[in-house]
C-alpha positions as CSV (number, residue, x, y, z in Angstrom):
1,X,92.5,136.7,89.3
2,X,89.8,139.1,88.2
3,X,90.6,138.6,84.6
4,X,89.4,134.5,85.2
5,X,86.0,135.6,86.8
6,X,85.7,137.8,83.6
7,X,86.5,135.3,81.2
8,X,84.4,132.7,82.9
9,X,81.5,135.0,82.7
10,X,81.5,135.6,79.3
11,X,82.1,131.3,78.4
12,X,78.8,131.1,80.5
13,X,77.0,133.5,78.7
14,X,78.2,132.1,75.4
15,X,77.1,128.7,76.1
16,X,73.6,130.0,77.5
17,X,73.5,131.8,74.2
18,X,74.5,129.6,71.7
19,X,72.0,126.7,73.6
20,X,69.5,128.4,72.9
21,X,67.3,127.9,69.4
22,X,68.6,130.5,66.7
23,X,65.1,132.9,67.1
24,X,65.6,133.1,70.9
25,X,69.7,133.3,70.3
26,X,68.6,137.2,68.9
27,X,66.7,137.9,72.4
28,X,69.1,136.8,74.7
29,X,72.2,138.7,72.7
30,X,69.5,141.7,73.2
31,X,69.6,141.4,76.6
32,X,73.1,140.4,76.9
33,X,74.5,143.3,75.3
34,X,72.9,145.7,77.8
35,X,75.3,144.1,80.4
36,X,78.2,146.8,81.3
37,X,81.4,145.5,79.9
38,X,79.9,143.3,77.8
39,X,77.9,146.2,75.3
40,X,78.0,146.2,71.7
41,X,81.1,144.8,71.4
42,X,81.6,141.8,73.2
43,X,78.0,140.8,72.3
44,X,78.3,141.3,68.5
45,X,81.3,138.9,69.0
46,X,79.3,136.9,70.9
47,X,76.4,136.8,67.9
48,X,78.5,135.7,65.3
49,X,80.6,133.0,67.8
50,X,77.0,131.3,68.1
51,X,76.5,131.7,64.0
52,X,73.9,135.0,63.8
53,X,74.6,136.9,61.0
54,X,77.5,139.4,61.4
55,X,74.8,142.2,60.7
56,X,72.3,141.2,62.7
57,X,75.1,140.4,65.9
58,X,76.2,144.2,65.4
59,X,72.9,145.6,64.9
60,X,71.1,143.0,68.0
61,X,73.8,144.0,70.1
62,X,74.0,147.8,69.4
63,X,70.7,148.3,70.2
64,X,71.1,146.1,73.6
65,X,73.6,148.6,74.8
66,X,72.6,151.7,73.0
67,X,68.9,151.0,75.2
68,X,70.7,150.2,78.5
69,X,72.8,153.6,78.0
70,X,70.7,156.1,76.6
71,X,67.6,154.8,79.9
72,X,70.9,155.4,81.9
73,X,71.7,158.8,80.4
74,X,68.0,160.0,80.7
75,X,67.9,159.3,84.4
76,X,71.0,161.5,85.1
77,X,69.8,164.1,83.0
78,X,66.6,164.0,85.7
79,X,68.6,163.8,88.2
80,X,70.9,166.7,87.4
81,X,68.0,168.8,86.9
82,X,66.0,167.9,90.0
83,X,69.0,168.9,91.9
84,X,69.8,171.9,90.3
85,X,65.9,173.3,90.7
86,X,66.2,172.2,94.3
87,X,69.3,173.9,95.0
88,X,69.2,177.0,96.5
89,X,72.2,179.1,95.5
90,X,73.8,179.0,99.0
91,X,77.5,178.1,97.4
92,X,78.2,175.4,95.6
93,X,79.8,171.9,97.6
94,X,83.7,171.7,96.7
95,X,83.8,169.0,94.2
96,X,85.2,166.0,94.6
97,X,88.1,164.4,93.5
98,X,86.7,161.7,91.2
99,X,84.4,164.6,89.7
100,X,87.5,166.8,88.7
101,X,89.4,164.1,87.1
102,X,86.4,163.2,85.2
103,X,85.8,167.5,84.3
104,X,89.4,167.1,83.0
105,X,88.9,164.4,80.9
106,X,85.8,166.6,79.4
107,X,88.1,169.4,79.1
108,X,90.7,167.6,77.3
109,X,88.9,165.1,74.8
110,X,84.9,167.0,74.7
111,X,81.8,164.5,74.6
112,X,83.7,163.1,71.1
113,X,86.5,162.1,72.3
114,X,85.1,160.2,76.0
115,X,82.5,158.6,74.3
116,X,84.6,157.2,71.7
117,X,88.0,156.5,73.9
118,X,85.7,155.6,76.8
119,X,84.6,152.3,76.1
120,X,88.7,151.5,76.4
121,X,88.2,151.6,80.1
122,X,84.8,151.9,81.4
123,X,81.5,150.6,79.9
124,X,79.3,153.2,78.2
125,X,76.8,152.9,80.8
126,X,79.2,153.9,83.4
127,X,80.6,157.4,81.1
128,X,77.3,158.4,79.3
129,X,75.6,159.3,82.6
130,X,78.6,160.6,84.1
131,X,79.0,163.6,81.7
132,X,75.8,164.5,81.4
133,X,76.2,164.6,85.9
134,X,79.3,166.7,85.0
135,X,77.0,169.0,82.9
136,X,77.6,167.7,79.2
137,X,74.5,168.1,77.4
138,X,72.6,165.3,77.3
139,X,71.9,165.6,73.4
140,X,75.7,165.6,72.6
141,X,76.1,162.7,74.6
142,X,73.1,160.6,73.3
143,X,74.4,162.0,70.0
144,X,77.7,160.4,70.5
145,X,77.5,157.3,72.6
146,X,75.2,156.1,69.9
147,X,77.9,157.0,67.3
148,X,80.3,155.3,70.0
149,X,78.5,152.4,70.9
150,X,78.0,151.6,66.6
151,X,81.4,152.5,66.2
152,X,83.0,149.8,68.6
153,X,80.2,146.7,67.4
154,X,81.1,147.6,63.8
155,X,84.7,147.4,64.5
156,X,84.7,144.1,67.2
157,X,81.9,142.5,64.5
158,X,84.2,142.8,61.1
159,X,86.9,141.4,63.6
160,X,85.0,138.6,64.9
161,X,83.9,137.7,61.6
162,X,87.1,137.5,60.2
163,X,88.9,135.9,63.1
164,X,85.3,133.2,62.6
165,X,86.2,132.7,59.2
166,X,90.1,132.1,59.2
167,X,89.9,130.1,62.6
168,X,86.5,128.6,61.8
């Protein structure tokens, strides 16, 4: 099942963590956090299951993911606009299918509402540079994936640290 791969993934990563001595512990949740799937939320839980500091778990593994994303988001943005100075105005291609559903989803919730819903079903590394290919502005959407990516560590990291403290 996909769900046991998952889950296995995210023990090993916890026990590579939480081996580690508490000043490198920081580091590695750094660089775990920028993992798709795994972003601010799942690594600010995984900060305070290895005992860092709630705050410093939300705020280690914010950054992770807010770094990963927003290098992510940039290279889109380049990318958009190297194709749109290259393009000669011969008729836009029909877009695809995957591109409309995605245009609808912009239509219906704005940059807000996908970068704060997003994270529900696609890591924020996946959604940040697909609007801003779509033709979101790239400020909006560092604007709010940062708001999004805070949003969801606060949230799993008062969680985690109450579920720590009743179970613990």
């Amino acid at each position: 099942m996909l769900f046991d791969g998952i889950g296995d993934f995210f023990i090993r990563l916890l026990a590579f963590v939480g081996d580690l001595e508490s000043w490198q512990q920081i580091g590695a949740l750094l660089l775990v956090s920028a993992i798709p799937f795994i972003e601010s939320y799942l690594g600010s839980f995984m900060g305070i299951l290895v005992g860092i500091e709630p705050l410093v778990a939300v705020a280690v593994a914010s950054v992770g993911n807010a770094v990963s994303t927003f290098l992510l988001i940039a290279g889109a943005a380049r990318a958009r606009a190297a194709v749109r100075n290259g393009r000669v105005d011969a008729g836009a291609p029909a877009p695809s299918k995957r591109r409309q559903k995605v245009a609808r989803y912009m239509e219906r919730f704005g940059v807000p509402g996908v970068s704060l819903l997003g994270p529900l079903a696609l890591p924020s590394q996946f959604t940040g540079p697909t609007m801003v290919a779509i033709g979101a502005s790239a400020r909006s959407v560092y604007v709010w994936m940062g708001v999004s990516i805070i949003a969801w560590g606060v949230l799993f990291g008062f969680f985690s640290h109450l579920a720590v403290r009743w179970f613990g």
